[in-house]
N, C-alpha and C positions, 0 to 999 in steps of 0.2 A: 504494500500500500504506500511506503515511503517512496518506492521508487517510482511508481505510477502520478505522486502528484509534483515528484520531480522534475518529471518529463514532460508533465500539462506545461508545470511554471516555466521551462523552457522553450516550448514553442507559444506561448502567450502575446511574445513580441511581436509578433508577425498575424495575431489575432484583431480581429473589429468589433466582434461582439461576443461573449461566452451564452451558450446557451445552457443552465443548470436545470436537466430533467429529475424531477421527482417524483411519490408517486403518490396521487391522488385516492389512494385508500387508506395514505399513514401521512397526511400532509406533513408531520413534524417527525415524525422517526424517519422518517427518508431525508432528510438532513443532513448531511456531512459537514459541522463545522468549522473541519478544513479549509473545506474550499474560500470560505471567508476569508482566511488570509494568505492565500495563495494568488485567489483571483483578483482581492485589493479593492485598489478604484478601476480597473476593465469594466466597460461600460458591459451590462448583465441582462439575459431574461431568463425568469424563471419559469417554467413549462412543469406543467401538474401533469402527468400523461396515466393514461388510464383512467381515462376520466368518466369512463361506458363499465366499468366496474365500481365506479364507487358514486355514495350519496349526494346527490345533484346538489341539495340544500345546504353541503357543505362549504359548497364552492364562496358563497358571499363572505363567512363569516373567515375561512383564510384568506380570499381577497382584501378584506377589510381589515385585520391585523398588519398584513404584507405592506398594505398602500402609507398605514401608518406608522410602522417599524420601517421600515426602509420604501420610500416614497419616491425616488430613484430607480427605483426597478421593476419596471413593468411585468404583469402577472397572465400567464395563457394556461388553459385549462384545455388537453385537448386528449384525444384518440387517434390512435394510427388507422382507425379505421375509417377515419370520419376525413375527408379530401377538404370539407369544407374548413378544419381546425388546421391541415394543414398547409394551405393556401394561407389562410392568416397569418402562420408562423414565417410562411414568405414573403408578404408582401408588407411584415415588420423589417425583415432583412432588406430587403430591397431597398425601405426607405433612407438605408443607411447609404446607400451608394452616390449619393449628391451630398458632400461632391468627389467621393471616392469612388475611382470607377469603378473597383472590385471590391467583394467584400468577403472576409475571411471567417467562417465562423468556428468556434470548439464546441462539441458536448461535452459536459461532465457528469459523475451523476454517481449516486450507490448502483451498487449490482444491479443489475433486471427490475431496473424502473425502466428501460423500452429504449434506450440511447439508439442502439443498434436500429432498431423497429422506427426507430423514427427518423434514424437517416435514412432508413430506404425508402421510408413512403417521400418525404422530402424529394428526394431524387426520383422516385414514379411520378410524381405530380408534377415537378418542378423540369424536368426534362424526357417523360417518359420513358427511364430505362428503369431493367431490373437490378437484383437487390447487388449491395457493393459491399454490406457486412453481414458475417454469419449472424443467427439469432436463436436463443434457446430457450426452456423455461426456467434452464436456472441459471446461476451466477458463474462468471465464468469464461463465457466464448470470446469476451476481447480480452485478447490477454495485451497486448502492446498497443500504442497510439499510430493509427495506417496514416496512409496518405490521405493527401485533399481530395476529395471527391466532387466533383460538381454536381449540383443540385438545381440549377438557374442558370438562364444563358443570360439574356435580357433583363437587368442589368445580370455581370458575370457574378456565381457566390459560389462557394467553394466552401466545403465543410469536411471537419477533423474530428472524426469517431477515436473515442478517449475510451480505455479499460475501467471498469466500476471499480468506485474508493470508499471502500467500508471504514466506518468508524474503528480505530483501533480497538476500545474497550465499549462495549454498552454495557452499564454499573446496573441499568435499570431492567429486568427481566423480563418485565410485560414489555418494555418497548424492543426488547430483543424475540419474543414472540411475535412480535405486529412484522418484524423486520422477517422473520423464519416464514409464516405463514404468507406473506406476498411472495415469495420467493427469492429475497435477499442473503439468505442462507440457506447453503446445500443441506435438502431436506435430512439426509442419512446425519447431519453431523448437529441438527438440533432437536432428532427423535421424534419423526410422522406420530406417530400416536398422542404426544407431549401437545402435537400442535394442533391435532382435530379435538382433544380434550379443552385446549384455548377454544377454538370458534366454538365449541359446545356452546361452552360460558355463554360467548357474547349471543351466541343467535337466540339461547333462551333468557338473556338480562336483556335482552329487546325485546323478546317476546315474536318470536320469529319462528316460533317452536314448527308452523306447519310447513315451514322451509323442508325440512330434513323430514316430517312425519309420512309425509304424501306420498315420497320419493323412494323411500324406505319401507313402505306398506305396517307404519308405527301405528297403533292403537292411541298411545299416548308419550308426554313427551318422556324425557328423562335426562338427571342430572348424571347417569355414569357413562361412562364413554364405552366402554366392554361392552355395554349393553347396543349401546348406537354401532359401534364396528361390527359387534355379530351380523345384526339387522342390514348391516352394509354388504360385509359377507354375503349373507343370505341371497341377498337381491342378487349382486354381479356374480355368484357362483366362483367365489374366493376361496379356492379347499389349498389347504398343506397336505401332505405325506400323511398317510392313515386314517384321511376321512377329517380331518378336522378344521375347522375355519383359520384361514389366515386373514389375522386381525390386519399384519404388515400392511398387506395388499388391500383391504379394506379402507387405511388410511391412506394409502396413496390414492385411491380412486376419489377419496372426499375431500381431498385436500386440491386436487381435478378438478372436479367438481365448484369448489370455490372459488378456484382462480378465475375459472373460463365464467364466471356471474350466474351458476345456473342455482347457486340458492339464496340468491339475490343481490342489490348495491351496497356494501354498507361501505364506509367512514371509520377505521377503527381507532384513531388516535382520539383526543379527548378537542373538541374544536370550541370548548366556551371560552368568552372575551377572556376569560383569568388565565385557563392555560396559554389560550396562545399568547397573550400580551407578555406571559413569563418567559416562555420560551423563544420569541423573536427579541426582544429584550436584549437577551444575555448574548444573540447569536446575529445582533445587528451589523448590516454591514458598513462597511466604510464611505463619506459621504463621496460620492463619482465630483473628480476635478479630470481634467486632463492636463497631463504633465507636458513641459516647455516642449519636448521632443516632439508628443503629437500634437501641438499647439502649430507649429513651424508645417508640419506635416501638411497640416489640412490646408496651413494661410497658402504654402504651394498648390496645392491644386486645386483649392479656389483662383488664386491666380492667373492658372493655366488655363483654366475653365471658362476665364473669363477672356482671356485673349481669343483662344478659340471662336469665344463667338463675337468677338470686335473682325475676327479676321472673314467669319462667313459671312460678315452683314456687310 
């Protein structure tokens, strides 16, 4: 992870805009406080991606922390599925190109918030080709930072798919669950069972119980998870050696089942004015100046731009 955010801050100078992808089912535990002082004052947008997985209603109340913890940094709430969020996320980029003809962008992001997934739809939309990084469901597939890819002809933009930069330590266990269960952590190493025992919790403290009852042919709900993985079992015909239910494969199948939204949207981080106002607080970024170097930068090619067109006219 040291070395991953070594190698963003290294090509950073050659960067226009950072795009910091997160992920809209954990608005605050998909956070890398890193990146805060890696990426500095680099002018920023933050992209909530999965935004067709998780609770619509939560969108205002992050955007409204966001706007006023750091009021500099414009907020996209989108889906790689959705052509229309990502058309918007262009035609933010683009605006960047007057009066730079080209415009350089990074992703950064924790693991399997969609970086990869969202450079390619970028680039289907943006130039109709197919995909330019691999993509998986779990953490992992960019391992190094690739080349510039084009994404946009008109104006030109060019964009740098970055490897996912996990928090070093998460102190906090639930928020290390919310981080497991989205797929931030390779399921085997923080225990599939561990983590359909969490969405238990949450689907019946919401009261969500006929999510999982319907689907599972449940009578009623239930607070043990043995009890739900049998019934899971049951259903997809999950046998181990000797006839008996494999719970393993049970959880894998619900833990499936969650990602892809099929036992509905939810929001699992905590989105009232208290938490968030605590947690953008402590994790605010630095106020955007632009330093003497791109001050010079820009006054040239305003310049340039400007001869240009004394000399067409």
């Amino acid at each position: 992870m040291a070395k991953g955010l070594r190698v963003i801050s290294e090509r950073l100078n050659t960067v226009d805009l950072v795009v910091e992808v997160r992920d809209a089912r954990i608005p605050v535990s998909s956070v890398n406080p890193n990146f805060e002082k890696v990426v500095g004052k680099k002018k920023r947008l933050i992209v909530y991606n999965k935004a067709d997985l998780a609770d619509p209603t939560q969108q205002q109340p992050v955007t409204r922390a966001l706007a006023e913890h750091n009021p500099n940094t414009p907020v996209l709430f989108t889906s790689c599925n959705s052509h229309k969020h990502i058309k918007t996320l262009l035609e933010y980029a683009a605006a960047l190109a007057d009066p730079i003809p080209q415009v350089n962008l990074m992703i950064v992001g924790m693991p399997n918030v969609g970086k990869s997934s969202l450079l390619n739809a970028l680039r289907y939309v943006g130039v109709g080709k197919g995909k330019a990084a691999a993509t998986g469901n779990q953490p992992g597939v960019t391992r190094a930072v690739v080349g510039t890819v084009k994404v946009l002809d008109h104006p030109a933009i060019y964009l740098i798919d970055t490897p996912g930069v996990m928090v070093p330590h998460l102190s906090d266990p639930v928020r290390s669950l919310r981080v497991a269960v989205t797929g931030g952590i390779r399921d085997h190493l923080a225990d599939e069972q561990v983590m359909v025992d969490y969405l238990l919790y949450e689907l019946n403290r919401r009261h969500q119980e006929e999510a999982y009852m319907s689907y599972y042919n449940m009578s009623e709900p239930t607070n043990d998870v043995n009890v739900l993985l049998e019934m899971v079992a049951r259903r997809i015909g999950a046998m181990a050696k000797g006839g008996e239910l494999d719970l393993n494969m049970a959880s894998k199948f619900f833990l499936k089942q969650y990602r892809q939204g099929k036992l509905g949207r939810y929001t699992l981080d905590d989105t009232s004015p208290e938490a968030l106002d605590q947690f953008f607080e402590q994790v605010k970024a630095p106020t955007l100046e632009l330093s003497r170097r791109q001050e010079k930068k820009l006054a040239k090619l305003a310049q340039r731009k400007e001869q240009r067109r004394k000399k067409d006219d």
